[in-house]
Steps between C-alpha positions, in 0.01 A plus 500: 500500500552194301238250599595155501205332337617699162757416254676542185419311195462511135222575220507569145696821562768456741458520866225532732313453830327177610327441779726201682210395735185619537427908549221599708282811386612780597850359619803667419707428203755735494508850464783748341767597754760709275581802355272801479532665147312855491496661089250630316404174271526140522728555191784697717546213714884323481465185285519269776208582637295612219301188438526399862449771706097589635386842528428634837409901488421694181913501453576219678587197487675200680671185412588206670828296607307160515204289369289800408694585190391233366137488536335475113214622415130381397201632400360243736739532812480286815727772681433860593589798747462555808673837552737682306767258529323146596376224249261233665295252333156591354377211572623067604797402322553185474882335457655522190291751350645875332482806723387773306384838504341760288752765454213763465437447821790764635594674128368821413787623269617526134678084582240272276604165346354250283355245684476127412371337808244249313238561710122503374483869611845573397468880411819475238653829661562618842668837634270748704223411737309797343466247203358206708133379433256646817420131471816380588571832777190323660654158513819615654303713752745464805827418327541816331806721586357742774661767311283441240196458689606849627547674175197353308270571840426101471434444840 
């Protein structure tokens, strides 16, 4: 699902999402509708979808033929998930603003990355939700991958 109200753009690094009209909480934004990759790590994954791809199961994970691929992250998203698949705002968007998400929010793997978001709470390095601050696992309460919420008993 590609919803119409989002588009490409540009930022500092390349492409990215932007909201082309205002996004409703809880409203769709897209959601990964590709490939399922099962392997042991994040690290076994093809190239193409190594930096791309979300993870779905303890071995899984999915990419996407559209708009989801190129979500960014932030350690202060506006976007989160709704399902295993599903991204929906966490909150109003207004036009013209960055969709982003935390990528913590559905990684629980050896993938990490520096992260240089900006943000004030900017954590500076992002990979496994086991790492996320319970601060933060309380502020995304309800847009955490429901595999997650599964395997850390979060509900």
């Amino acid at each position: 699902m590609q919803n119409p109200k989002v588009s490409v753009g540009e930022n500092r690094f390349g492409k990215c999402l932007i909201a082309a009209s205002e996004i409703i909480k809880d409203e769709q934004v897209t959601d990964f509708d590709g490939p399922l990759y099962e392997c042991e790590k994040a690290s076994d994954l093809p190239a193409h979808a190594a930096n791309h791809a979300i993870q779905v199961g303890e071995h899984q994970w999915r990419d996407s033929t559209g708009f989801a691929r190129l979500i960014n992250h932030s350690c202060e998203p506006n976007c989160g998930m709704s399902g295993l698949f599903t991204i929906v705002a966490m909150r109003n968007i207004p036009a013209g603003e960055e969709l982003t998400i935390d990528y913590e929010m559905f990684e629980d793997s050896d993938w990490n990355m520096e992260c240089l978001c900006g943000t004030p709470s900017c954590r500076k390095h992002i990979g496994s939700f086991r790492n996320m601050p319970q601060i933060t696992r309380e502020k995304y309460k309800g847009y955490i991958s429901p595999w997650l919420v599964e395997k850390y008993n979060l509900s």
